[in-house]
N, C-alpha and C positions, 0 to 999 in steps of 0.2 A: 509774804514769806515765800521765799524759795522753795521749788523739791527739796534740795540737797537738804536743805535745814531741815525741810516737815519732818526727812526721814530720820536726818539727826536726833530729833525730838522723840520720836516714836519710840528708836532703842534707847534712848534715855528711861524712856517712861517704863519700857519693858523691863528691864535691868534693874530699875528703880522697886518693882513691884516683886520680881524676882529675890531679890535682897531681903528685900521685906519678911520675904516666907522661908525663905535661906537661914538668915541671921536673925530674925528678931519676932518672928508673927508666932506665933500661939505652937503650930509645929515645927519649930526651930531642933534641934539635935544636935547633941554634943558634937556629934563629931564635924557637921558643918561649922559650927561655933568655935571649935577649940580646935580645929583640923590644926596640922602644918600644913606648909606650902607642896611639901610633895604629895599628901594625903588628897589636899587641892587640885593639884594637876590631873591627877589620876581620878579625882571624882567628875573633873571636866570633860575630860579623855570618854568616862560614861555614862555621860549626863546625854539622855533622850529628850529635855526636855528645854522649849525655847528660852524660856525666862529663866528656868535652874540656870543655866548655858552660860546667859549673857550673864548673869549675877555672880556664879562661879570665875569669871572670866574677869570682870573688874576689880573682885575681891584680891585676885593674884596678883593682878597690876598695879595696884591701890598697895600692896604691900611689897611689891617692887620697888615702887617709888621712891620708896623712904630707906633707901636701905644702901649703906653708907659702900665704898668699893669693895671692903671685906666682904661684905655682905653679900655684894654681886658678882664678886668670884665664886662664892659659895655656891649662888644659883644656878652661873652658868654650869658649872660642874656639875651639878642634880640634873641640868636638862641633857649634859653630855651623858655622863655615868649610866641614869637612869632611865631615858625615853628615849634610846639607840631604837635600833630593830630589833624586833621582838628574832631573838636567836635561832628558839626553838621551830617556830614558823619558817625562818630563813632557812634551816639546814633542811627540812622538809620539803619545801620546796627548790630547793636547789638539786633535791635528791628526785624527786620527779621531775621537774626539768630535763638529768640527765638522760632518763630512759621516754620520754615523751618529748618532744619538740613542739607542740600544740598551741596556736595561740590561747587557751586558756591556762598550759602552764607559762605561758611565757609573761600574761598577765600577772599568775598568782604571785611568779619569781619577783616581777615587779612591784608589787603591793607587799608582799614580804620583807624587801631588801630598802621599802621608806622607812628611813627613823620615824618612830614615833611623836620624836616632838615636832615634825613637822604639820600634823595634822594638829598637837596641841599649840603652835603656832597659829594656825587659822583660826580655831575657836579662841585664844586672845584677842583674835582681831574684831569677835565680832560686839564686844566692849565698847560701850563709847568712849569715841578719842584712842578706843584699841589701836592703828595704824600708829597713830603719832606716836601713842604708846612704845610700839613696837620699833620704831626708826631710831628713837632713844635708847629703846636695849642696846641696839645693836649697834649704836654709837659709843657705847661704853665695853661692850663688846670688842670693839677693834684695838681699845687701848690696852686690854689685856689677850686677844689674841695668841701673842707670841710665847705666853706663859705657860699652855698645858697644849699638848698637841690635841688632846680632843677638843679645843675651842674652835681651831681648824674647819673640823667636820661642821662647828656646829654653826660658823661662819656660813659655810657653803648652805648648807640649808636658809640661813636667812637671804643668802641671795639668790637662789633656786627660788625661794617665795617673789621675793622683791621684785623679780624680774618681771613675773609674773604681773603682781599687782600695780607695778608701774609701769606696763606695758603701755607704748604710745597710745593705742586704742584708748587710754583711759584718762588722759594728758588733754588740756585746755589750755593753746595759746590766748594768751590775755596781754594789749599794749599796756606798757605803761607809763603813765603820762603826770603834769602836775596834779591834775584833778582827779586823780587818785586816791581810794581813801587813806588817810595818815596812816593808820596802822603798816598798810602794804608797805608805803615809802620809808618807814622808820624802819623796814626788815631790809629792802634795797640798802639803803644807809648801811646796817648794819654786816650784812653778808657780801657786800663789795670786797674781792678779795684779791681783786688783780690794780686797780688803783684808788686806794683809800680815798670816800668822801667826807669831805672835813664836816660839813653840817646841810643844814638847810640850804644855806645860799647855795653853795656848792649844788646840791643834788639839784637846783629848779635850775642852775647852768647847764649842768644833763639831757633834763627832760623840757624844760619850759619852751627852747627857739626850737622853730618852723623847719631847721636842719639837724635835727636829733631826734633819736627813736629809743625807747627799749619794751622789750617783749621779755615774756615769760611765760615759764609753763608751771601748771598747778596741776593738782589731784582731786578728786571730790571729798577724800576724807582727809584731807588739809588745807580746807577750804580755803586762808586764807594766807597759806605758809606757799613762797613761791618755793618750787624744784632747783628750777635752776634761771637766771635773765642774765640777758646779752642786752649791751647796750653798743648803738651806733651810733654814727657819726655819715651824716650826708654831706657831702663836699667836691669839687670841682676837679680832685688830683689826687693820685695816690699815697698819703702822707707817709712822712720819715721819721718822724718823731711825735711820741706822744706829746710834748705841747703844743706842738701846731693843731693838736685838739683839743684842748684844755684849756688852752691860754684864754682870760675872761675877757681878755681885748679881741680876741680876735673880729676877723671880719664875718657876721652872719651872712649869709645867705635865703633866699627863698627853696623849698627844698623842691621845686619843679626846674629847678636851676643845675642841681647838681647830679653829677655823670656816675659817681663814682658811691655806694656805700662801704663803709669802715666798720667791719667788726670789733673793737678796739679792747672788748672789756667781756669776758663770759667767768662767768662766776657760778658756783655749784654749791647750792643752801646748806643743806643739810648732810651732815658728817654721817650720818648712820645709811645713806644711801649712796655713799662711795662706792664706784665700782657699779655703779648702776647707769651705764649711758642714756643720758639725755639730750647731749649736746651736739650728736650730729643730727638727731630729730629735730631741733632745733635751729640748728641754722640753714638747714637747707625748707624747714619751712617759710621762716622769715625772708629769705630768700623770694622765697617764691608772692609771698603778702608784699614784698616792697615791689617787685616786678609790676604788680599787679598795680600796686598805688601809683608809683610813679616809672612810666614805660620809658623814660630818658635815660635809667640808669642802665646803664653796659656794664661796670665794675663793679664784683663784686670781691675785696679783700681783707684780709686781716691786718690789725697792727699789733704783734703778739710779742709777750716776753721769750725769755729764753734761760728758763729759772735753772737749769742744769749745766748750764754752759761753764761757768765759771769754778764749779770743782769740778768738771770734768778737764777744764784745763792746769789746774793744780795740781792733779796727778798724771797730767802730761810731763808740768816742769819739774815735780820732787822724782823721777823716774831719770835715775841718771842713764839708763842703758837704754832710752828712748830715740830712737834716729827719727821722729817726727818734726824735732825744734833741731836746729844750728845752735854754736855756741853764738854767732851771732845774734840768732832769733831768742834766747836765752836772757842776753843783757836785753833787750829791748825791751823784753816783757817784765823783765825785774823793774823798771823805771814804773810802772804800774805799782807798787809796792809803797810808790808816795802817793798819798791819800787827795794830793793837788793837782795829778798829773793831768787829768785831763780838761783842766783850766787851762794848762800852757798849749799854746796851739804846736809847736813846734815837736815839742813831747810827743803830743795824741797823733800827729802828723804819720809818727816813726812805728807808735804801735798803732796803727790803724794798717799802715801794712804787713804788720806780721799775724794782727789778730782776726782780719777778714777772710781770709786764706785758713788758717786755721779752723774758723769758725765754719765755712765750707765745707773743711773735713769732717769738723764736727756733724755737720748734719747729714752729709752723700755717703761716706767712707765710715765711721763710728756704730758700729751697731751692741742692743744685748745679746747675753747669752743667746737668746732665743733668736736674734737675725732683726732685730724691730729694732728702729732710731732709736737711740740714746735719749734725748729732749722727750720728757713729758707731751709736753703742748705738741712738738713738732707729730708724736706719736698721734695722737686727736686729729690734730688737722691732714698732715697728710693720709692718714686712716680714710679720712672723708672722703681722698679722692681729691684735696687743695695741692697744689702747686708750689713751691718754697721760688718766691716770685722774687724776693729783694734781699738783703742784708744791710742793716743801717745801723751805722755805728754811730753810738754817743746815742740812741734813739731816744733813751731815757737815761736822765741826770739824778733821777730820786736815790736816796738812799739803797734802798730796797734792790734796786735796779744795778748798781753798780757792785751791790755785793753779790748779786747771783749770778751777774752775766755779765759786767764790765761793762750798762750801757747797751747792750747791744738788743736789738727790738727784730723783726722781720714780718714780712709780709708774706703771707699767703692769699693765693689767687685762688678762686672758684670759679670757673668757669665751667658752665653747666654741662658743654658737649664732652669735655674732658675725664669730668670726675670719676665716672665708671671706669676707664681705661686706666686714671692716674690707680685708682685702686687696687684693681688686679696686678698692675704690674708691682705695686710695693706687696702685695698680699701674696703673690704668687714666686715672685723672683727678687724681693725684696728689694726691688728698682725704684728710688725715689725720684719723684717726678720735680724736675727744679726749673730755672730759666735760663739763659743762656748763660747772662753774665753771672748766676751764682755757679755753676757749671765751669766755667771761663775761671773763677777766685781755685777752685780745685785744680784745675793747669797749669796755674800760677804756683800753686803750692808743691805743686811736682819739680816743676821745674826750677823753685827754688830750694830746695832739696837737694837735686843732682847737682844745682853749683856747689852749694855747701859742701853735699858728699865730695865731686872731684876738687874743689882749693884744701878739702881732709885730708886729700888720698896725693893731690901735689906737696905738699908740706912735711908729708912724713919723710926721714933722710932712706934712701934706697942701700937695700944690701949690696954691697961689691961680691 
């Protein structure tokens, strides 16, 4: 038997014994027995006592569980409404504060101005299966978010926590491989979110040849639930398209053969811990374990979607006061409007030039409100300090693919000496770090522009 389990076992047992004396043992008490859930929280909130603690703890979870969406709006509301910060503590301290600058008032002001349910957050966690418990709140939690502003608040708090308990320190890369136990590979399977694995056969094309990798990272109190896994791809060249990794013909390799790793596939488990970065911990350790395994590879890059591209250029084209598109570059892209277009080579030919240049802007030139790329992913990876190394169109044919981005896939470069530098300059001056020739498609797009603009500006008839 593992630690991790013994310990599992232990607050089982504790909890279990707890209960017992809680709900059902000779001194049981109305009001443990017939509490409501707020009476609950609030008796947890005061429980001195380990076993009351943990059994107070499961009790509330245990009827979380069951408790239909009305039901966990209601909750969340109780934990907003009622287990804020204690008011009267806070004005108090905010009032000494003013006349004292002391680190012990500066403490108190601190310890006053935690919502309370944060600490009643921690004592849920320590429930068995508390954690997992808890990721599920908060998973159900995001769907209704937007509905009460105080969910807001009550968001922030769980990711104030989460950060916390998913702190890298607390994270175990684990490969994984066909000889894996079934349970892990049925969650792979299932939580693959960047390209769908059809079954079995499928996934042992993944993991089984001697030129394919994936890693993951777990938690101790989700022992067997991964966080997040990246799968790779070893290979001789830096690919263009997702089938040249997939395709079940392809030509294997030995992986002491190949130059290059392919980050191709990163996928993020669990919905209640969105917003909790794990994946540049992630990749820059595997990184580091594939150096280590095999000292041949030099390349390290991505073969990444680009799920934002394609309504960000829909409100490029429905913007009629847009001076980014030509009316030439306008009919070009409508021919994308037929569902075949990019079967006919001729077709794809016409908009591969309007839409590589474009998609440049999209990533150098497009920012949010806030100065940060537009593209999700693009956000991640060059956050990391990766490089926007290629642009490949048609990169991927799937469904999926065509509707988000029109096909189009890109490559991001890691390169170790770089990373720090690529970062600061996007983080500090919001300078994204690309390669020549995606650099080179943005010059292009200038420069067709100013013809469009001057054949506008010759055509108009001149005032006499």
């Amino acid at each position: 038997m593992s630690e991790t389990s013994f310990f599992m076992d232990m607050i089982q047992n504790i909890t279990d014994r707890g209960r017992k004396l809680l709900f059902s043992g000779p001194r049981v008490t109305d009001v443990a027995a017939n509490a409501d859930t707020e009476t609950l929280c609030e008796m947890l909130l005061s429980s001195r006592g380990e076993a009351s603690g943990m059994a107070l703890a499961a009790e509330i979870l245990d009827r979380w569980s069951v408790l239909d969406a009305e039901g966990a709006q209601r909750f969340f509301r109780l934990l907003s409404d009622k287990f804020g910060p204690d008011t009267a503590k806070l004005e108090e301290a905010i009032a000494t504060y003013s006349t004292d600058r002391s680190s012990a008032a500066i403490l108190g002001l601190h310890q006053a101005a935690e919502p309370r349910r944060q600490e009643l957050l921690r004592r849920l966690n320590q429930a068995p299966s508390g954690t997992a418990k808890l990721v599920r709140m908060r998973e159900q939690l995001l769907l209704l978010k937007d509905k009460d502003e105080g969910f807001q608040a009550l968001d922030a708090d769980f990711t104030h926590l989460f950060s916390s308990w998913f702190n890298r320190g607390f994270l175990t890369l684990r490969p994984i491989d066909w000889a894996t136990q079934a349970n892990i590979l049925e969650k792979i399977i299932a939580y693959e979110a960047v390209h769908k694995i059809a079954g079995w056969d499928e996934l042992r094309r993944r993991l089984a040849p001697s030129d394919r990798r994936c890693f993951a990272f777990f938690h101790p109190r989700l022992a067997d639930e991964p966080l997040v896994f990246v799968e790779v791809a070893l290979t001789r060249a830096v690919p263009t398209s997702i089938h040249d990794v997939l395709d079940e013909s392809r030509t294997q390799i030995a992986a002491g053969e190949a130059t290059t790793a392919v980050f191709y596939s990163i996928s993020n488990c669990q919905d209640g811990l969105r917003g909790i970065s794990f994946g540049n911990f992630l990749i820059k350790q595997v990184v580091d374990d594939l150096k280590r395994e095999l000292p041949g590879l030099t390349n390290f890059v991505t073969l990444s979607p680009v799920p934002g591209f394609a309504r960000w250029l829909a409100g490029i084209r429905k913007a009629e006061d847009d001076t980014l598109l030509s009316e030439t570059d306008r009919s070009t892209l409508a021919l994308m409007d037929d569902p075949s277009w990019s079967s006919d080579e001729e077709t794809a030919g016409k908009v591969e030039r309007v839409l590589l240049p474009m998609a440049s802007h999209y990533f150098l030139a497009a920012k949010t409100s806030d100065g940060r790329p537009v593209d999700p992913v693009a956000r991640f990876h060059l956050g990391n300090g990766a490089r926007l190394e290629r642009l490949n169109f048609l990169g991927d044919r799937s469904g999926k693919a065509m509707k988000q981005a029109h096909g189009l896939m890109v490559n991001y470069l890691y390169k170790l000496d770089d990373i720090v530098a690529n970062h600061e300059a996007l983080a500090q001056r919001g300078e994204v770090a690309a390669s020549p020739s995606v650099k080179s498609l943005l010059k292009q797009r200038g420069e067709i522009k100013a013809v469009a603009n001057s054949a506008a500006f010759q055509s108009k008839p001149r005032k006499s």
